[in-house]
N, C-alpha and C positions, 0 to 999 in steps of 0.2 A: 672903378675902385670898388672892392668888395669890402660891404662896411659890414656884412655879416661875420667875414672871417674877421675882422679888425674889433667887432664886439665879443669874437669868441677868443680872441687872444688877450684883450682888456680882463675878461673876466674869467678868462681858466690857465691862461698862458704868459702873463705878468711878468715873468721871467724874462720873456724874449726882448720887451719894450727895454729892459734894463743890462740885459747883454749886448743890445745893439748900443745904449747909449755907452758902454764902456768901452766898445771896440771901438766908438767913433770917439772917444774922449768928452762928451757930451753929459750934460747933466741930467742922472736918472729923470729925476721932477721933469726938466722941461720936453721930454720926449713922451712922459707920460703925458702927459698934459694937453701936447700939442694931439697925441691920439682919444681923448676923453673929450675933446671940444669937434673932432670934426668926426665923433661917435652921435654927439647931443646936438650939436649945432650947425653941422657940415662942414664940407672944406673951404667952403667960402669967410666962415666964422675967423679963420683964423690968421692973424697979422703979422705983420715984418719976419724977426729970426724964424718964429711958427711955422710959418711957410717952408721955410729952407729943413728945419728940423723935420718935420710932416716928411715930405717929399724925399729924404735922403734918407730917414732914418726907420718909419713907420710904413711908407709906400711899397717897399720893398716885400716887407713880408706882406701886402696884402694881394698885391696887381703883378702880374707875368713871373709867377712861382716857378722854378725850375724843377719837374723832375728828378729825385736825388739818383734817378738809376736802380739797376736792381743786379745783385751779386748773386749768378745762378747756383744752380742744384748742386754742384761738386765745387763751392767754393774759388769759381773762375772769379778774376778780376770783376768789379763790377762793371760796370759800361757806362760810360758817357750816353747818359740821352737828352737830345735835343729837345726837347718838349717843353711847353712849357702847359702848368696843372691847371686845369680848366674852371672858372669862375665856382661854378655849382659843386663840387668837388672842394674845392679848398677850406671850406668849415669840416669838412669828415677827415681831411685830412692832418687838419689841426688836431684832432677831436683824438682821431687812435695814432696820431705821432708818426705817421706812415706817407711822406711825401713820393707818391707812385702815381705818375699816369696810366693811364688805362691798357697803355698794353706791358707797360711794366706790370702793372698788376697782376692783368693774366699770363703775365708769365711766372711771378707771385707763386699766383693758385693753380699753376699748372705744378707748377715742382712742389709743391705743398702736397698737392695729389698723388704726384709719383713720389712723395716720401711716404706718403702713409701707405701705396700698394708694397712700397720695398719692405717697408716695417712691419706690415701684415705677412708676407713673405718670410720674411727673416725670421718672426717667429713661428710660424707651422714649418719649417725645415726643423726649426729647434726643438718644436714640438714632438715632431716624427722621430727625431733621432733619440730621443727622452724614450718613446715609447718601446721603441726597435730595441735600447737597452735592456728595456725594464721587461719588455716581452721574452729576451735571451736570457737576462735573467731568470724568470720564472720556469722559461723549457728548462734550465740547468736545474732548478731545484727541483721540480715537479721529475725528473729524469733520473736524482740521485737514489739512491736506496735507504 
């Protein structure tokens, strides 16, 4: 159980305790609650529904995170990936809203890369062709009488 990521989600991510409690029909308070008791006091702390609430509703986001997949460089479908996000990893992940395993990642920052060489590209073509005009231009005036 990562109680790091479950104290970065109590205290920057509040939202999520409260959306899980609506999709499960469950009361905001007691999902917060059962997460605030085994943040302070452990999992052991916590009694009868607690238990069930913790486990179904709180455990989820914190222990065998899935991978949300990664939608490549030309907009392909994104991919099912089997992965699940690794303990040390799941507070950075909460942190920039970015649930990527590691080789989702690098492939992330590979295409992230090959955008910026296209983009770098795309403008010195644009660049050159600016200049080719502006250079035909000036032979045409410099030529006239």
């Amino acid at each position: 159980m990562n109680i790091n990521a479950l104290r970065e989600i109590i205290e920057n991510h509040e939202h999520l305790l409260v959306e899980r409690a609506q999709s499960m029909g469950l009361e905001e308070q007691s999902v917060r609650a059962a997460a605030l008791i085994v943040d302070d006091r452990g999992y052991d702390a916590l009694v009868g529904r607690q238990i069930w609430v913790f486990d179904n509703a709180v455990r989820p986001l914190i222990e065998d995170v899935s991978c949300d997949g990664y939608q490549g460089l030309f907009g392909e479908d994104q991919n099912e990936c089997p992965n699940i996000l690794e303990d040390d990893d799941l507070v950075e992940c909460y942190q920039n809203e970015s649930f990527l395993c590691e080789a989702c990642q690098g492939n992330a920052n590979s295409d992230s890369a090959a955008r910026g060489t296209a983009n770098a590209r795309h403008f010195y073509c644009a660049l050159i062709s600016v200049v080719t005009v502006l250079c035909g231009k000036l032979v045409v005036a410099l030529s006239a009488p």
